[in-house]
C-alpha positions as CSV (number, residue, x, y, z in Angstrom):
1,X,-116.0,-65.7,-121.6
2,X,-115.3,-62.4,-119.8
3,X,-117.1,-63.3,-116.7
4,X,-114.9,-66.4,-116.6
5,X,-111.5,-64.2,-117.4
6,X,-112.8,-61.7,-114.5
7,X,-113.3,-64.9,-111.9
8,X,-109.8,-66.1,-112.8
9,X,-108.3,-62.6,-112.4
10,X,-110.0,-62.5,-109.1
11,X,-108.7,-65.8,-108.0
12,X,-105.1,-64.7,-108.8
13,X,-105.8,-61.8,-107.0
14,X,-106.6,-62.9,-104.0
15,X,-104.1,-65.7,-104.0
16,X,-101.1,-63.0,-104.2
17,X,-102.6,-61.0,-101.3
18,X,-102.6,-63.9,-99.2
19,X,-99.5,-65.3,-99.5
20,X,-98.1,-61.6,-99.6
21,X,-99.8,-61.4,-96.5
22,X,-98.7,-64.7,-95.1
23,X,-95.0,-63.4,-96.0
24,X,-95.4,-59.8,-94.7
25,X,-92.7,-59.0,-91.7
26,X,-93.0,-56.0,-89.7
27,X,-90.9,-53.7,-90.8
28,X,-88.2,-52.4,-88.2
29,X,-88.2,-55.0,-86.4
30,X,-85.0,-56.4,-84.9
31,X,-84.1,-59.6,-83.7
32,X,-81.8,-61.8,-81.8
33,X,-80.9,-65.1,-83.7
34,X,-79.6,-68.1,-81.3
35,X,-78.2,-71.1,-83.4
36,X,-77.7,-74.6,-82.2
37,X,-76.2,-77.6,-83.5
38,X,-79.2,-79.8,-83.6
39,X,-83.3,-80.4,-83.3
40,X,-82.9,-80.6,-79.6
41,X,-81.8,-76.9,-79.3
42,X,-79.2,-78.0,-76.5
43,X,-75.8,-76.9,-77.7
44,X,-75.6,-73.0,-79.1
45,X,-73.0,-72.8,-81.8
46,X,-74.0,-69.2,-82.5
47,X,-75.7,-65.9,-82.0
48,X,-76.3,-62.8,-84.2
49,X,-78.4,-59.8,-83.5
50,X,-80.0,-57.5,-86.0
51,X,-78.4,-53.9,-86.3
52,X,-80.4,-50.7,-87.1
53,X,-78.5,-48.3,-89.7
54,X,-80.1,-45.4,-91.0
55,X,-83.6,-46.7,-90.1
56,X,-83.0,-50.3,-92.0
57,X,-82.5,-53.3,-90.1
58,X,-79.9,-55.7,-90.8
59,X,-77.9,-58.7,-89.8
60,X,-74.9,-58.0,-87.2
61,X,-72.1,-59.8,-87.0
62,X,-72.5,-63.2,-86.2
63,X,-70.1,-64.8,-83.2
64,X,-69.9,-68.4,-83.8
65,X,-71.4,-70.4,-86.6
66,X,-75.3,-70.5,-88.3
67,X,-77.3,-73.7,-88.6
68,X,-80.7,-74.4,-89.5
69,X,-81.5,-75.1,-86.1
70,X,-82.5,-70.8,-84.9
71,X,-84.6,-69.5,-82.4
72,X,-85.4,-66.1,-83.4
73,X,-86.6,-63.8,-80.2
74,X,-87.6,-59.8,-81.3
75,X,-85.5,-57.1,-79.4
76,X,-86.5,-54.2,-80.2
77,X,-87.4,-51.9,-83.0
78,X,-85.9,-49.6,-85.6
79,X,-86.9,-46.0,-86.1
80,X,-89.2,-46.3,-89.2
81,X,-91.2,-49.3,-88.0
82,X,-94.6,-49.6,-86.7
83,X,-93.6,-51.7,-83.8
């Protein structure tokens, strides 16, 4: 019975590191969002770029409107990164 709980543990284990893997973004990393109004990425309805404060990254202001339609491009790093 303990060799099957230790299997199981194992399994979970390496379950979580892949999908935290899978999920893992470079941190300091800054990027430029371009938003369009449809699958055909044609017509942009909006862009936001990341903003570094105090070595964090987070969203600037956003000119125009978001959509689920992005193209995200990286632009550049924030102090604290590895990139």
């Amino acid at each position: 019975m303990k060799l099957i709980k230790s299997f199981a543990f194992a399994a979970v284990v390496a379950v979580a590191g892949i999908a935290g893997a899978a999920s893992a973004v470079p941190p300091g990393l800054m990027y430029q969002k371009t938003y369009y109004s449809d699958a055909t990425l044609t017509t942009v309805v909006g862009m936001q770029v990341d903003r570094c404060v105090n070595g964090i990254v987070g969203s600037g202001p956003l000119a125009g409107a978001k959509s689920d339609f992005v193209v995200a491009e990286a632009v550049g790093s924030c102090p604290g990164g590895y990139w």
